[in-house]
C-alpha positions as CSV (number, residue, x, y, z in Angstrom):
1,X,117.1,91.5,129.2
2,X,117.7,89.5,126.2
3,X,118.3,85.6,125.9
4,X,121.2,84.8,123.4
5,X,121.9,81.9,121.9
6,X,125.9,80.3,122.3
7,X,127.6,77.2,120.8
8,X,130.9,76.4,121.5
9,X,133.4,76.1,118.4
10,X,134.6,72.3,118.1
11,X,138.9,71.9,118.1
12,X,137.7,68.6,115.8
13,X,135.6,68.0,113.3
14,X,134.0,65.0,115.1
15,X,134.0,67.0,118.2
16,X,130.5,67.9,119.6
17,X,128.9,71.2,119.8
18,X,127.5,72.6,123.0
19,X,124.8,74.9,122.9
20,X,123.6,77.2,125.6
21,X,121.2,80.5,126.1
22,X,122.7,83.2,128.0
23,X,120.9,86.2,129.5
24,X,122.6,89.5,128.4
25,X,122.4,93.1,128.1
26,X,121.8,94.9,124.9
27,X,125.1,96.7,126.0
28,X,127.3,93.6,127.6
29,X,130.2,92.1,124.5
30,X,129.2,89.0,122.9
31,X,130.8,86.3,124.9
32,X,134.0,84.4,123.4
33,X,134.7,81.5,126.0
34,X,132.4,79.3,127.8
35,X,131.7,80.9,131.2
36,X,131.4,76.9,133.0
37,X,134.5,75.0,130.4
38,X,135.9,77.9,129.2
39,X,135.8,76.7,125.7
40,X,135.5,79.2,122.6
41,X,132.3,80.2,121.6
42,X,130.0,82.0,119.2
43,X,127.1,83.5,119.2
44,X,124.5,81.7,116.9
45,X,121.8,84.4,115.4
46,X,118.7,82.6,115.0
47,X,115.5,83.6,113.1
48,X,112.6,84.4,115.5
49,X,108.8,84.8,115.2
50,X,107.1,87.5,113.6
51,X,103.7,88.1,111.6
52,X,103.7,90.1,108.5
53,X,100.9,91.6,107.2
54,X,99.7,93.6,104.0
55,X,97.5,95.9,103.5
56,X,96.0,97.1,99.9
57,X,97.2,100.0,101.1
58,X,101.2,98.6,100.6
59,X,100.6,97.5,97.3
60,X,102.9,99.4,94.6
61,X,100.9,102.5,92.4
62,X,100.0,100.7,88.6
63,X,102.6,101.9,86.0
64,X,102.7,101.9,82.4
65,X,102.0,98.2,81.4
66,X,100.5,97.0,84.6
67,X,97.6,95.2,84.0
68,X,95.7,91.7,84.7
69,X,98.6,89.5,84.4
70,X,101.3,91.9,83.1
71,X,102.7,93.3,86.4
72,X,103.0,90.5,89.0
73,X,101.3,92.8,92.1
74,X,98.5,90.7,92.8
75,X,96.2,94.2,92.1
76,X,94.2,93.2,89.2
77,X,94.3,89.1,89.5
């Protein structure tokens, strides 16, 4: 089951923001209140980690033009 990721919406501006993680299913609705103060809240989407990698197999085909320096693709640096 999935941890989300909740702060409540401040009335104020100088009012402060609660956050809070929330263990959901994929299927439940996003909550809208606080379940403990029953303030409003939304759901913050967060970046998480992940590892990219490339291959020289990913690299675009060489087209007319592309050359050492000419096409930016890192193929013929």
């Amino acid at each position: 089951m999935p941890t989300y990721l909740y702060e409540t919406i401040p009335a104020l501006p100088d009012e402060a923001v609660d956050r809070f993680e929330m263990k959901q299913s994929f299927s439940d609705a996003p909550l809208t209140t606080h379940p403990e103060t029953g303030a409003p809240v939304r759901r913050v989407i967060s970046g998480g980690i992940g590892l990219m990698t490339r291959s020289e197999n990913s690299l675009p085909e060489p087209g007319p033009g592309c050359g050492p320096g000419n096409c930016g693709c890192g193929r013929f640096s």
